[in-house]
Structures are given as structure tokens and as C-alpha cells.
C-alpha positions as a printed Julia matrix, in Angstrom:
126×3 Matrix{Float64}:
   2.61  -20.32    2.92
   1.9   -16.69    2.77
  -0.87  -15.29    0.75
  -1.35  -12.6    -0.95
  -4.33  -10.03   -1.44
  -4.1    -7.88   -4.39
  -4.99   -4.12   -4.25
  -7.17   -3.55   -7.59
  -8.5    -0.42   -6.72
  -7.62    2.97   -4.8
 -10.07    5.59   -3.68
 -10.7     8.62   -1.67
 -14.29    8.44    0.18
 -15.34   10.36    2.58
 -12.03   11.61    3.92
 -10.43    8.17    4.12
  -8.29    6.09    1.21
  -9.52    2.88    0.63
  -7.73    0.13   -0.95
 -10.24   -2.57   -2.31
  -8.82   -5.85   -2.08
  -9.42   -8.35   -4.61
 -10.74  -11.31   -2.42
 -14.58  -11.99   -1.52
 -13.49  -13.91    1.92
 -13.72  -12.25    5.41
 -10.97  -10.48    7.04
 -12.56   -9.9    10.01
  -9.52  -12.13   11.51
  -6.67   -9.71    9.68
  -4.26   -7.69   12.33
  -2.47   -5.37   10.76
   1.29   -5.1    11.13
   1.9    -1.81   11.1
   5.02   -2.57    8.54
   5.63   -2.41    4.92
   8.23   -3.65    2.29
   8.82   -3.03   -1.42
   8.43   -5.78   -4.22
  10.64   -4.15   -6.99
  10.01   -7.06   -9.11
   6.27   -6.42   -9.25
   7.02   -2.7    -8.64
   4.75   -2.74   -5.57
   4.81   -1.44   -2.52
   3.71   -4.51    0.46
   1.45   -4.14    3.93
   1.78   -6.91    6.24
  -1.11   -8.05    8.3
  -1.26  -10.68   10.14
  -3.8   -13.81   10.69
  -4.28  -16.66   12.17
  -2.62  -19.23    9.62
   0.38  -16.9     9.25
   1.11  -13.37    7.39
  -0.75  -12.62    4.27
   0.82   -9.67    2.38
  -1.16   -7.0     0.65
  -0.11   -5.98   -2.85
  -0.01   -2.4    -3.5
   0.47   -2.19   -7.58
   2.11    0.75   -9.29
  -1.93    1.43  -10.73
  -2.71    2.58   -7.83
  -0.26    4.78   -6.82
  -1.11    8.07   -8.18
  -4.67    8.13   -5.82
  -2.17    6.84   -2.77
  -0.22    9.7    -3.02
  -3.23   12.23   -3.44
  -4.22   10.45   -0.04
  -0.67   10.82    1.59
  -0.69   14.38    0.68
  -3.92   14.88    2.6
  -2.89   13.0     5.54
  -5.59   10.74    4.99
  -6.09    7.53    6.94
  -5.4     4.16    5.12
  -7.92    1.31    4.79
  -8.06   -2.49    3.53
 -11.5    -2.72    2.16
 -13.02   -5.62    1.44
 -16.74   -7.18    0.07
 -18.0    -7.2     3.9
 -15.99   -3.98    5.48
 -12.6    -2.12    6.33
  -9.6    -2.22    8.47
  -7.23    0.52    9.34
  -4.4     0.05    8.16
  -1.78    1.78   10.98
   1.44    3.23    9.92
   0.67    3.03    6.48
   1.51    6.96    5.69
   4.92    6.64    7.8
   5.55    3.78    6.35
   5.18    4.56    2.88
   7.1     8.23    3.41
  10.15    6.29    4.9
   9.9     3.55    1.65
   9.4     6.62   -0.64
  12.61    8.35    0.88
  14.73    5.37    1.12
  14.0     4.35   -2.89
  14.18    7.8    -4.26
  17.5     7.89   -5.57
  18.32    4.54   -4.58
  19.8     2.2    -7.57
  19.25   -0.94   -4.78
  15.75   -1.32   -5.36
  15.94   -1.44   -9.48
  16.37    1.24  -11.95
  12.54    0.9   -13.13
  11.69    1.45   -9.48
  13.08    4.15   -8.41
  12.07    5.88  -11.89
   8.34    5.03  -11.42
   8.59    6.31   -7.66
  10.4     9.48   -8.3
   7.44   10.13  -11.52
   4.38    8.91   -8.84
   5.86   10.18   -5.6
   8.61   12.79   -5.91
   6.58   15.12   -7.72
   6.39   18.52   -6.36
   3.02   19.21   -4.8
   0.05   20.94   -7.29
């Protein structure tokens, strides 16, 4: 069975955007995927990394969005931290742009959705 790991937290430090994971065990093991999907039910975007037992999927809530997009907008890289260190998480800005694109507008992935990602994502640039 797939696990999850819950983003609680999303920061900008020292030129990088970390999103703190929820768990206290070691990823040390984690590959990441380099792919993403969208959970419209929990309006959250998804990062799959990969470990031994099987793909754990890392829960990107709509509370954190705001600071993600600050970081996409600075072309910032993306990383999973965690209670003993980081990963990098690859792809993550192409990933989310092409999500971002593909839901703005799009009535497939729920109206609540699309409305929250248009308001966090869509906005024109300060």
C-alpha cells in the first residue's frame, strides 16, 4: 500500500523552497520521481517518490500554496525536508507549471479546484 507524507509547512530559505514533511522517519531511501498528479478531492497537488516498499506520495495541501508559488516565480529549486535532511525534488517547477496550465480553466478537475488554482496560481505577478 502506498503511503503518504503530508506537506505541513512551505518555506523559502536560503534560495531554496522547502517543503517540511510531517514524518520523523528517514528518507534517506526516497528517489524521487520526477512526476506529479492532482488530488482534487483533497485539493492537493501530489509528488511521487519512490522507495523501496513501493511509491509513497507526497501531499502538497492548498495551505501551502501561496509560498509554492512565490518559489515558482523565483525559479527556486524544490526540496522534501525532513527531521534528519532534504531531497531535491526534480521536475517539481515543470511539473507544477504543466498541472497549473492544464487545471486553469479546466471543469475536469472540480469546480473548487480550478477556482482555488486560478486565486493561488493564476494571479498576475506583483
Amino acid at each position: 500500500m502506498s503511503q503518504r507524507i503530508l506537506i505541513t509547512d512551505a518555506k523559502i530559505e536560503n534560495n531554496e523552497l522547502h517543503l517540511s514533511a510531517n514524518i520523523e522517519t528517514d528518507l534517506a531511501g526516497v528517489v524521487p520521481t520526477g512526476q506529479m498528479l492532482v488530488d482534487s478531492d483533497q485539493l492537493s497537488f501530489v509528488y511521487i517518490v519512490d522507495q523501496e516498499d513501493g511509491y509513497r506520495y507526497v501531499t502538497i495541501p492548498e495551505d501551502t500554496w501561496s509560498v509554492i508559488q512565490d518559489g515558482l516565480r523565483a525559479g527556486l529549486e524544490t526540496f522534501l525536508t525532513y527531521k534528519d535532511g532534504k531531497i531535491k525534488l526534480y521536475r517539481f517547477q515543470s511539473e507544477m507549471e504543466y498541472l497549473i496550465e492544464n487545471i486553469t480553466g479546466n471543469s475536469n478537475y472540480g469546480e473548487e479546484m480550478v477556482a482555488k488554482v486560478e486565486q493561488v496560481f493564476a494571479a498576475p505577478s506583483a
